[in-house]
C-alpha positions as CSV (number, residue, x, y, z in Angstrom):
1,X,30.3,-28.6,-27.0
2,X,27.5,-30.9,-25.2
3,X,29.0,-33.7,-22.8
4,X,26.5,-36.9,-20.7
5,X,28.7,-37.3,-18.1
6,X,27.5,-41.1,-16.5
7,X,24.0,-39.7,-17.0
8,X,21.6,-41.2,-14.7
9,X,18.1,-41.3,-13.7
10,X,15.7,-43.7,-11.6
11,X,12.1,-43.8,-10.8
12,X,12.4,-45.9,-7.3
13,X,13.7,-49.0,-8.4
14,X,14.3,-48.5,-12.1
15,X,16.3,-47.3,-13.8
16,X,15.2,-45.3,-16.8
17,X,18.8,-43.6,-18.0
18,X,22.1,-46.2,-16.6
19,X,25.2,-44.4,-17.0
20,X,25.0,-42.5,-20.2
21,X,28.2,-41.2,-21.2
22,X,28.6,-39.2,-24.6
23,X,30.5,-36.4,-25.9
24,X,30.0,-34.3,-28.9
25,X,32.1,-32.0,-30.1
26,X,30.0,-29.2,-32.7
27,X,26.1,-29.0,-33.7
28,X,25.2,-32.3,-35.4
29,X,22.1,-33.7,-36.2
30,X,21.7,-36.5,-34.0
31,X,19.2,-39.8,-34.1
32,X,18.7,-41.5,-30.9
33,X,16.8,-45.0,-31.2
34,X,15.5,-47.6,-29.5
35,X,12.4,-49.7,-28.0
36,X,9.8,-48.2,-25.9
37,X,11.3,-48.0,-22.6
38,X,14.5,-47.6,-23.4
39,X,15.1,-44.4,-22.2
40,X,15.1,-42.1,-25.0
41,X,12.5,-39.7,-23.5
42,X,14.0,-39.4,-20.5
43,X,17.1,-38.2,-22.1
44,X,16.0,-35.6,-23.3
45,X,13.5,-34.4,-20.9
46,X,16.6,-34.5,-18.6
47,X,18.3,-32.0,-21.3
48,X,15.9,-29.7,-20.8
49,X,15.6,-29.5,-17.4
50,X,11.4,-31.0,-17.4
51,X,12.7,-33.5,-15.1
52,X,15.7,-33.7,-12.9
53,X,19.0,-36.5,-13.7
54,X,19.2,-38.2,-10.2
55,X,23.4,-38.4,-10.5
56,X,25.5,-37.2,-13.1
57,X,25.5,-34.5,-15.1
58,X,24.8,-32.7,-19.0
59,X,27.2,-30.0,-20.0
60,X,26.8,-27.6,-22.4
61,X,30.1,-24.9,-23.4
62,X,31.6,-25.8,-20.5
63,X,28.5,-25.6,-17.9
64,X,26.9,-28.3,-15.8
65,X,23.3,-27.1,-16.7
66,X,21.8,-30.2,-14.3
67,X,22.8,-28.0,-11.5
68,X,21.1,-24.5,-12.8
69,X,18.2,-22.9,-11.4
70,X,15.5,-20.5,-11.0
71,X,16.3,-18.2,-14.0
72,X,18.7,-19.6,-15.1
73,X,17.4,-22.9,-15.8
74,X,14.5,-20.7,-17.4
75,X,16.9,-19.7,-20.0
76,X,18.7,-23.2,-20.8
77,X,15.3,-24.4,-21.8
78,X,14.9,-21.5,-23.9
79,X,18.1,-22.4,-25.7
80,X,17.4,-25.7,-25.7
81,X,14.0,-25.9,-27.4
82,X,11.6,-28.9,-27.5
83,X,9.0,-30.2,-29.7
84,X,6.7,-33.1,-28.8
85,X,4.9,-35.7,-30.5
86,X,1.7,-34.0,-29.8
87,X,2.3,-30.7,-31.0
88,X,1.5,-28.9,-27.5
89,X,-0.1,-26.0,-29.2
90,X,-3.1,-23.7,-27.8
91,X,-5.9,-25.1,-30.2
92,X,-8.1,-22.0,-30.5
93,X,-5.3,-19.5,-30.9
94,X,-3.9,-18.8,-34.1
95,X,-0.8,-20.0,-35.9
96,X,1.3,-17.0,-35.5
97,X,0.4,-16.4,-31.9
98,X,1.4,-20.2,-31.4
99,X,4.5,-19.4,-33.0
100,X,5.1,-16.2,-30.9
101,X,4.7,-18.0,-27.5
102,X,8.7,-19.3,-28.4
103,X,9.3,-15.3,-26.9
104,X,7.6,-15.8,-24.1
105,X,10.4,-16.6,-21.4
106,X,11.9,-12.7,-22.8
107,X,8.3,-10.8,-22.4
108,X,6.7,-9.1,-19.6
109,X,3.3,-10.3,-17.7
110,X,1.0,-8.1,-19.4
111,X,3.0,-8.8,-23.2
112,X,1.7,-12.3,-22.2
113,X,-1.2,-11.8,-20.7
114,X,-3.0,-9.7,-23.4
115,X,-0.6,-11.2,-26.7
116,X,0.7,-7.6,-27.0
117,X,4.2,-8.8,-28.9
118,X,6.1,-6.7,-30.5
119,X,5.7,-5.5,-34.8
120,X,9.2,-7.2,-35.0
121,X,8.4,-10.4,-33.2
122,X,5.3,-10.6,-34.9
123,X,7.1,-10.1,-38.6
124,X,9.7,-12.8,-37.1
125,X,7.4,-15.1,-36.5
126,X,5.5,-15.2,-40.0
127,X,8.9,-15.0,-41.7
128,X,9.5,-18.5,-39.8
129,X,6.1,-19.6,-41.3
130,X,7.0,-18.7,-44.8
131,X,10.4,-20.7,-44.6
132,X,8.5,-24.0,-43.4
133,X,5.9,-23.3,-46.0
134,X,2.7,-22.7,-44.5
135,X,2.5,-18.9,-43.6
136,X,-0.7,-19.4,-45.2
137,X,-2.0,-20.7,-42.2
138,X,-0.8,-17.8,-40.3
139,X,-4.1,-16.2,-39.0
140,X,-5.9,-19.6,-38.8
141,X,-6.9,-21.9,-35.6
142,X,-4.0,-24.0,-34.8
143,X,-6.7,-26.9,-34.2
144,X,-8.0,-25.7,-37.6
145,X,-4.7,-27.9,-39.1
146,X,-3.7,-30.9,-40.3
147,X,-1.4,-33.1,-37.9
148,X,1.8,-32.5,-40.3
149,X,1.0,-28.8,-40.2
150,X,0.8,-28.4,-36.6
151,X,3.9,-30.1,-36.1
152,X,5.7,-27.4,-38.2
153,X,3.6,-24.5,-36.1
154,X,5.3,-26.7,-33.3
155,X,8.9,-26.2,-35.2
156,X,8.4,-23.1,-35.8
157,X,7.6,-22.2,-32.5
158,X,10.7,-23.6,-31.2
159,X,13.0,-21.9,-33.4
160,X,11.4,-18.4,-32.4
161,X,13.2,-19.5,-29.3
162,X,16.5,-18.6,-31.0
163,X,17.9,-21.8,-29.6
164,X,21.2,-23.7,-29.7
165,X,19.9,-27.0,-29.4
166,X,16.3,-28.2,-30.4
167,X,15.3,-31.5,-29.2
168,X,12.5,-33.3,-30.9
169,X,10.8,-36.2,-28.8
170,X,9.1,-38.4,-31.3
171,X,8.4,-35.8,-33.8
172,X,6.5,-38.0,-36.5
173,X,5.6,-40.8,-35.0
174,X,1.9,-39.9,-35.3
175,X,2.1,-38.9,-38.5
176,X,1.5,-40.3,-42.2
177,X,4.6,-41.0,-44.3
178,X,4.3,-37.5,-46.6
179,X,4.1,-35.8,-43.2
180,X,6.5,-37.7,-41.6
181,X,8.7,-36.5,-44.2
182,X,8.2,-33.2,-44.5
183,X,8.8,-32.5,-40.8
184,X,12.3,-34.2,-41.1
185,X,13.5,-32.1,-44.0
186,X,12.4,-29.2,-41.8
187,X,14.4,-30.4,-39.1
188,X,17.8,-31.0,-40.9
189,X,17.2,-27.8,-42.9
190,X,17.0,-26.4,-39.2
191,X,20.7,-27.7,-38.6
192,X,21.9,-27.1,-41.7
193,X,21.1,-23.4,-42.4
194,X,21.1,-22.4,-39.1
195,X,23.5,-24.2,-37.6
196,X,21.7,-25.6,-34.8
197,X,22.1,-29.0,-33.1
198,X,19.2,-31.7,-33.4
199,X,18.6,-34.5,-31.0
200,X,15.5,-36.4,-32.3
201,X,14.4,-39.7,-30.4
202,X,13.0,-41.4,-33.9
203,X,11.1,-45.1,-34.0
204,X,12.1,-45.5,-37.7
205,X,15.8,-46.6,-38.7
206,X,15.6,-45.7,-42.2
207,X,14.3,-42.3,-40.9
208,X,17.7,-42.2,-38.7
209,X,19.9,-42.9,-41.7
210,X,18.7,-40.6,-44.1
211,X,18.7,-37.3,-41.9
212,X,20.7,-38.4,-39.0
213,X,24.6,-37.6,-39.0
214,X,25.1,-39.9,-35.5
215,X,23.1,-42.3,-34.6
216,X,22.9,-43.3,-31.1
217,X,21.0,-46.3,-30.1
218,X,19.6,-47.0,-26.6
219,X,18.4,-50.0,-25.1
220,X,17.1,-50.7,-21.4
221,X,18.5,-47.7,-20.1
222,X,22.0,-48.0,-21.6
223,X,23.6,-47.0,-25.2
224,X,24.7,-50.1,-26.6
225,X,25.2,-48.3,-30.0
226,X,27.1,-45.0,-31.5
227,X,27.8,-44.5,-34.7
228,X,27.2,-43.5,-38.7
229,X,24.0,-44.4,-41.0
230,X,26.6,-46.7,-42.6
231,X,27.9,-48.3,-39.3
232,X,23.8,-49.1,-38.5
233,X,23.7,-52.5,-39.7
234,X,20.7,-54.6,-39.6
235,X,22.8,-56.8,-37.2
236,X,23.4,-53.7,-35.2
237,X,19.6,-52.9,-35.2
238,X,18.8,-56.3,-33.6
239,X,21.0,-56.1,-30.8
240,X,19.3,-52.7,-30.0
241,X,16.2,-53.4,-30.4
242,X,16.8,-57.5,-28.6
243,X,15.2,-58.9,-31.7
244,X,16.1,-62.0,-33.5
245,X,16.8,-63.0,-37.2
246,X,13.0,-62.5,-38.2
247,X,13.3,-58.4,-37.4
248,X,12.1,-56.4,-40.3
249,X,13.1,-52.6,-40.9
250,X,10.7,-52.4,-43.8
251,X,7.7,-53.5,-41.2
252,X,8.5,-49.7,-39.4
253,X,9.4,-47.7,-42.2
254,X,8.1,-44.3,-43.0
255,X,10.1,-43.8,-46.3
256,X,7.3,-44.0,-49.2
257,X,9.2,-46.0,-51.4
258,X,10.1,-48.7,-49.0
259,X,6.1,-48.5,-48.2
260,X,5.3,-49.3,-52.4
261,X,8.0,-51.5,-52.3
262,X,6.1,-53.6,-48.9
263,X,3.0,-53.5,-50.6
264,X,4.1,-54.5,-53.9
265,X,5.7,-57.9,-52.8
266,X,2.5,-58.5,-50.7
267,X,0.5,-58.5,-54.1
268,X,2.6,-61.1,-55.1
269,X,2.4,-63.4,-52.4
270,X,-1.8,-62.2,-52.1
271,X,-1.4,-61.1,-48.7
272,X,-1.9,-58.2,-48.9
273,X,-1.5,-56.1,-45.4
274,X,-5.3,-55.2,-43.6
Protein backbone atom coordinates (compact mmCIF):
# COMPACT_ATOMS: atom_id res chain seq x y z
CA UNK A 1 0.00 0.00 0.00
CA UNK A 2 2.58 2.89 1.07
CA UNK A 3 6.36 1.98 0.42
CA UNK A 4 9.91 4.60 1.64
CA UNK A 5 12.07 3.42 -0.78
CA UNK A 6 15.92 4.50 0.73
CA UNK A 7 14.08 7.78 1.47
CA UNK A 8 16.46 10.63 1.54
CA UNK A 9 16.71 14.23 2.19
CA UNK A 10 19.63 16.81 2.86
CA UNK A 11 19.80 20.44 3.66
CA UNK A 12 23.56 21.13 2.26
CA UNK A 13 25.54 19.15 4.41
CA UNK A 14 23.01 17.38 6.54
CA UNK A 15 21.24 15.00 6.40
CA UNK A 16 17.76 15.35 7.81
CA UNK A 17 16.07 11.81 6.37
CA UNK A 18 19.31 8.91 5.68
CA UNK A 19 17.99 6.06 3.83
CA UNK A 20 14.54 5.42 5.17
CA UNK A 21 13.25 2.21 3.96
CA UNK A 22 9.71 0.99 5.10
CA UNK A 23 6.85 -0.87 3.68
CA UNK A 24 3.35 -1.14 4.85
CA UNK A 25 1.07 -3.22 3.59
CA UNK A 26 -2.94 -1.83 4.61
CA UNK A 27 -4.10 1.46 6.62
CA UNK A 28 -2.64 1.32 10.12
CA UNK A 29 -2.27 3.75 12.59
CA UNK A 30 1.24 4.56 12.79
CA UNK A 31 3.49 6.40 15.65
CA UNK A 32 6.73 7.67 14.57
CA UNK A 33 9.11 8.89 17.52
CA UNK A 34 12.09 10.33 18.25
CA UNK A 35 14.32 13.47 19.50
CA UNK A 36 14.02 16.80 18.01
CA UNK A 37 16.04 16.53 15.00
CA UNK A 38 15.63 13.37 14.18
CA UNK A 39 13.80 13.71 11.17
CA UNK A 40 10.30 13.03 11.88
CA UNK A 41 9.00 16.30 10.29
CA UNK A 42 10.71 15.93 7.45
CA UNK A 43 9.09 12.66 6.77
CA UNK A 44 6.18 13.59 6.52
CA UNK A 45 6.38 16.95 4.95
CA UNK A 46 8.17 14.80 2.21
CA UNK A 47 4.83 12.66 2.10
CA UNK A 48 2.97 15.32 1.22
CA UNK A 49 4.85 16.81 -1.24
CA UNK A 50 5.53 20.56 1.13
CA UNK A 51 9.04 19.84 0.46
CA UNK A 52 10.87 17.73 -2.10
CA UNK A 53 12.99 14.09 -1.03
CA UNK A 54 16.43 14.86 -2.63
CA UNK A 55 16.80 10.79 -3.76
CA UNK A 56 14.57 8.11 -3.30
CA UNK A 57 11.27 7.73 -3.46
CA UNK A 58 7.46 7.27 -1.45
CA UNK A 59 4.92 5.10 -3.17
CA UNK A 60 1.57 4.95 -2.71
CA UNK A 61 -0.84 1.95 -4.72
CA UNK A 62 1.73 1.45 -6.87
CA UNK A 63 2.81 5.21 -7.78
CA UNK A 64 6.01 7.05 -7.09
CA UNK A 65 4.18 10.25 -5.88
CA UNK A 66 7.87 12.04 -5.27
CA UNK A 67 7.92 12.32 -8.93
CA UNK A 68 4.20 13.99 -9.48
CA UNK A 69 3.41 17.40 -10.42
CA UNK A 70 1.42 20.34 -11.12
CA UNK A 71 -2.09 18.88 -10.66
CA UNK A 72 -1.38 16.01 -9.82
CA UNK A 73 0.71 16.57 -6.99
CA UNK A 74 -2.25 19.01 -6.04
CA UNK A 75 -4.41 16.06 -5.63
CA UNK A 76 -1.90 13.64 -3.58
CA UNK A 77 -1.91 16.29 -0.95
CA UNK A 78 -5.48 16.24 -0.95
CA UNK A 79 -5.54 12.55 -0.29
CA UNK A 80 -2.93 12.80 1.99
CA UNK A 81 -4.11 15.30 4.48
CA UNK A 82 -2.06 17.15 7.13
CA UNK A 83 -2.59 18.63 10.46
CA UNK A 84 0.00 20.64 12.32
CA UNK A 85 0.90 21.45 15.71
CA UNK A 86 -0.38 24.92 15.35
CA UNK A 87 -3.69 24.35 14.12
CA UNK A 88 -3.14 26.57 10.74
CA UNK A 89 -6.69 27.82 10.85
CA UNK A 90 -7.95 31.40 9.55
CA UNK A 91 -8.56 32.94 13.07
CA UNK A 92 -11.46 35.28 12.30
CA UNK A 93 -13.40 32.95 10.10
CA UNK A 94 -15.74 30.59 11.49
CA UNK A 95 -15.46 26.93 12.42
CA UNK A 96 -17.39 25.52 9.62
CA UNK A 97 -15.86 27.72 7.01
CA UNK A 98 -12.42 26.40 8.48
CA UNK A 99 -13.69 23.08 8.07
CA UNK A 100 -14.94 23.69 4.48
CA UNK A 101 -11.47 24.99 3.22
CA UNK A 102 -10.55 20.84 3.24
CA UNK A 103 -12.81 21.31 -0.41
CA UNK A 104 -10.95 23.77 -1.66
CA UNK A 105 -8.39 22.02 -4.03
CA UNK A 106 -12.17 20.70 -5.92
CA UNK A 107 -13.84 24.39 -6.05
CA UNK A 108 -13.73 27.06 -8.46
CA UNK A 109 -11.97 30.68 -7.91
CA UNK A 110 -15.00 32.51 -7.22
CA UNK A 111 -16.47 29.29 -4.71
CA UNK A 112 -13.20 30.40 -2.91
CA UNK A 113 -13.06 33.68 -3.29
CA UNK A 114 -16.52 34.72 -1.94
CA UNK A 115 -17.01 31.06 0.46
CA UNK A 116 -19.95 30.25 -1.91
CA UNK A 117 -19.73 26.25 -1.02
CA UNK A 118 -22.19 24.20 -1.76
CA UNK A 119 -25.69 23.18 0.77
CA UNK A 120 -24.04 19.65 0.67
CA UNK A 121 -20.56 20.60 1.53
CA UNK A 122 -21.76 22.89 4.00
CA UNK A 123 -24.15 19.98 5.75
CA UNK A 124 -20.80 17.75 5.36
CA UNK A 125 -18.83 19.79 7.06
CA UNK A 126 -21.10 20.32 10.32
CA UNK A 127 -21.87 16.61 10.27
CA UNK A 128 -17.92 16.18 10.72
CA UNK A 129 -18.24 18.69 13.65
CA UNK A 130 -20.93 16.85 15.37
CA UNK A 131 -18.89 13.43 15.21
CA UNK A 132 -15.78 15.18 16.96
CA UNK A 133 -18.15 16.82 19.39
CA UNK A 134 -18.06 20.32 19.03
CA UNK A 135 -20.56 21.32 16.24
CA UNK A 136 -21.43 23.76 18.78
CA UNK A 137 -18.79 25.79 17.84
CA UNK A 138 -19.87 25.75 14.33
CA UNK A 139 -20.70 29.40 13.65
CA UNK A 140 -18.03 30.73 16.12
CA UNK A 141 -14.45 32.46 15.48
CA UNK A 142 -11.96 29.72 15.10
CA UNK A 143 -9.60 32.08 17.35
CA UNK A 144 -12.68 32.29 19.56
CA UNK A 145 -11.53 28.37 20.81
CA UNK A 146 -9.69 26.65 23.05
CA UNK A 147 -6.31 25.11 21.77
CA UNK A 148 -7.86 21.31 22.03
CA UNK A 149 -10.83 22.64 20.16
CA UNK A 150 -9.08 24.07 17.29
CA UNK A 151 -7.01 21.20 16.84
CA UNK A 152 -10.26 19.17 16.12
CA UNK A 153 -11.55 22.19 13.69
CA UNK A 154 -7.95 21.25 12.31
CA UNK A 155 -9.13 17.37 12.11
CA UNK A 156 -12.02 18.05 10.94
CA UNK A 157 -10.84 20.03 8.30
CA UNK A 158 -8.57 17.42 7.04
CA UNK A 159 -11.02 14.72 6.87
CA UNK A 160 -13.37 16.99 4.61
CA UNK A 161 -10.54 16.26 2.37
CA UNK A 162 -11.81 12.75 1.92
CA UNK A 163 -8.27 11.50 2.27
CA UNK A 164 -6.54 8.14 2.27
CA UNK A 165 -3.81 9.05 4.51
CA UNK A 166 -3.87 11.87 7.17
CA UNK A 167 -0.62 12.81 8.65
CA UNK A 168 -0.47 14.51 11.95
CA UNK A 169 2.85 16.46 12.69
CA UNK A 170 2.98 16.92 16.46
CA UNK A 171 -0.66 17.03 16.98
CA UNK A 172 -0.71 17.57 20.88
CA UNK A 173 2.33 18.59 21.74
CA UNK A 174 1.08 21.98 22.74
CA UNK A 175 -1.70 20.83 24.40
CA UNK A 176 -2.77 19.97 28.16
CA UNK A 177 -3.18 16.20 28.93
CA UNK A 178 -7.35 16.17 28.67
CA UNK A 179 -6.69 17.80 25.25
CA UNK A 180 -4.00 15.80 24.36
CA UNK A 181 -6.27 13.06 24.85
CA UNK A 182 -9.13 13.85 23.24
CA UNK A 183 -7.35 14.71 19.95
CA UNK A 184 -5.82 11.12 19.93
CA UNK A 185 -9.13 9.22 20.35
CA UNK A 186 -10.24 11.41 17.52
CA UNK A 187 -7.49 10.40 15.46
CA UNK A 188 -7.66 6.43 15.96
CA UNK A 189 -11.49 6.80 15.71
CA UNK A 190 -10.45 8.36 12.32
CA UNK A 191 -8.68 5.05 11.31
CA UNK A 192 -10.85 2.94 12.76
CA UNK A 193 -14.28 3.87 11.42
CA UNK A 194 -13.09 5.20 8.42
CA UNK A 195 -10.53 3.27 7.51
CA UNK A 196 -7.92 5.65 6.91
CA UNK A 197 -4.17 5.42 7.56
CA UNK A 198 -2.55 7.71 10.40
CA UNK A 199 1.04 8.66 10.55
CA UNK A 200 1.51 10.85 13.67
CA UNK A 201 5.13 12.12 14.65
CA UNK A 202 4.27 11.95 18.66
CA UNK A 203 6.91 13.24 21.57
CA UNK A 204 5.16 10.91 24.21
CA UNK A 205 5.80 7.03 24.22
CA UNK A 206 2.98 6.14 26.36
CA UNK A 207 0.91 8.17 23.85
CA UNK A 208 2.56 5.85 20.95
CA UNK A 209 1.56 2.69 22.76
CA UNK A 210 -1.82 3.23 23.60
CA UNK A 211 -3.17 4.45 20.09
CA UNK A 212 -0.37 3.47 17.84
CA UNK A 213 -0.63 -0.09 16.01
CA UNK A 214 3.40 0.35 14.67
CA UNK A 215 5.64 2.25 16.16
CA UNK A 216 8.51 3.51 14.30
CA UNK A 217 11.29 5.17 15.98
CA UNK A 218 13.76 7.62 14.31
CA UNK A 219 16.92 8.84 15.48
CA UNK A 220 19.47 11.24 13.65
CA UNK A 221 18.07 10.85 10.39
CA UNK A 222 17.80 7.00 10.46
CA UNK A 223 15.03 4.36 11.88
CA UNK A 224 16.75 2.50 14.39
CA UNK A 225 13.35 1.10 15.61
CA UNK A 226 10.00 -0.75 14.04
CA UNK A 227 7.86 -2.48 15.85
CA UNK A 228 4.60 -3.19 18.32
CA UNK A 229 3.56 -1.06 21.74
CA UNK A 230 4.73 -4.40 23.30
CA UNK A 231 8.07 -4.63 21.39
CA UNK A 232 8.80 -0.66 22.70
CA UNK A 233 10.76 -1.41 25.66
CA UNK A 234 12.22 1.11 27.84
CA UNK A 235 15.61 -0.34 26.73
CA UNK A 236 14.40 0.17 23.20
CA UNK A 237 13.28 3.89 24.08
CA UNK A 238 16.96 4.67 25.15
CA UNK A 239 18.65 3.67 22.31
CA UNK A 240 16.24 5.98 20.32
CA UNK A 241 16.26 8.62 22.06
CA UNK A 242 20.65 8.16 23.00
CA UNK A 243 19.70 8.33 26.62
CA UNK A 244 21.21 6.51 29.44
CA UNK A 245 19.88 4.39 32.47
CA UNK A 246 18.45 7.66 34.23
CA UNK A 247 15.77 8.27 31.15
CA UNK A 248 12.35 8.62 32.50
CA UNK A 249 9.06 7.96 30.34
CA UNK A 250 6.90 9.22 33.16
CA UNK A 251 8.92 12.78 32.99
CA UNK A 252 7.13 13.17 29.15
CA UNK A 253 3.95 11.63 29.76
CA UNK A 254 0.67 13.03 28.73
CA UNK A 255 -1.52 10.00 30.17
CA UNK A 256 -3.38 11.60 33.38
CA UNK A 257 -2.91 8.82 35.43
CA UNK A 258 0.78 8.49 35.00
CA UNK A 259 0.68 12.50 35.65
CA UNK A 260 -1.28 11.72 39.51
CA UNK A 261 0.85 8.89 39.73
CA UNK A 262 4.33 11.60 39.24
CA UNK A 263 2.92 13.89 41.44
CA UNK A 264 1.82 11.61 44.11
CA UNK A 265 5.43 10.06 44.72
CA UNK A 266 6.80 13.65 44.72
CA UNK A 267 4.53 14.39 47.81
CA UNK A 268 6.25 11.69 49.32
CA UNK A 269 9.64 12.54 48.80
CA UNK A 270 8.48 16.69 49.37
CA UNK A 271 9.64 17.60 46.09
CA UNK A 272 7.15 18.41 44.80
CA UNK A 273 7.54 19.49 40.82
CA UNK A 274 7.53 23.76 40.28
Amino acid sequence: MLQFDRLTKTFGANTAVDSVTLSFDKPIMVGIIGRSGAGKSTVLRMMNRLTDASSGAIRFEGRDVTALQGAEKRAWQSQCAMIFQQFNLVPRMDVVSNVLHGTLNRQSVITTMFNLFPQADILKAIEILERLGIAEHAAKRAEALSGGQQQRVAIARAVMQNPKIVLADEPIASLDPMNAQLVMQDLRRIHEEDGRMVIANLHTLDTARRYCDRIIGMRAGRVVFDGTADQLTTGAARDIYGADESFSEAATSTEIGTLDRTYAEALSTDSVPA
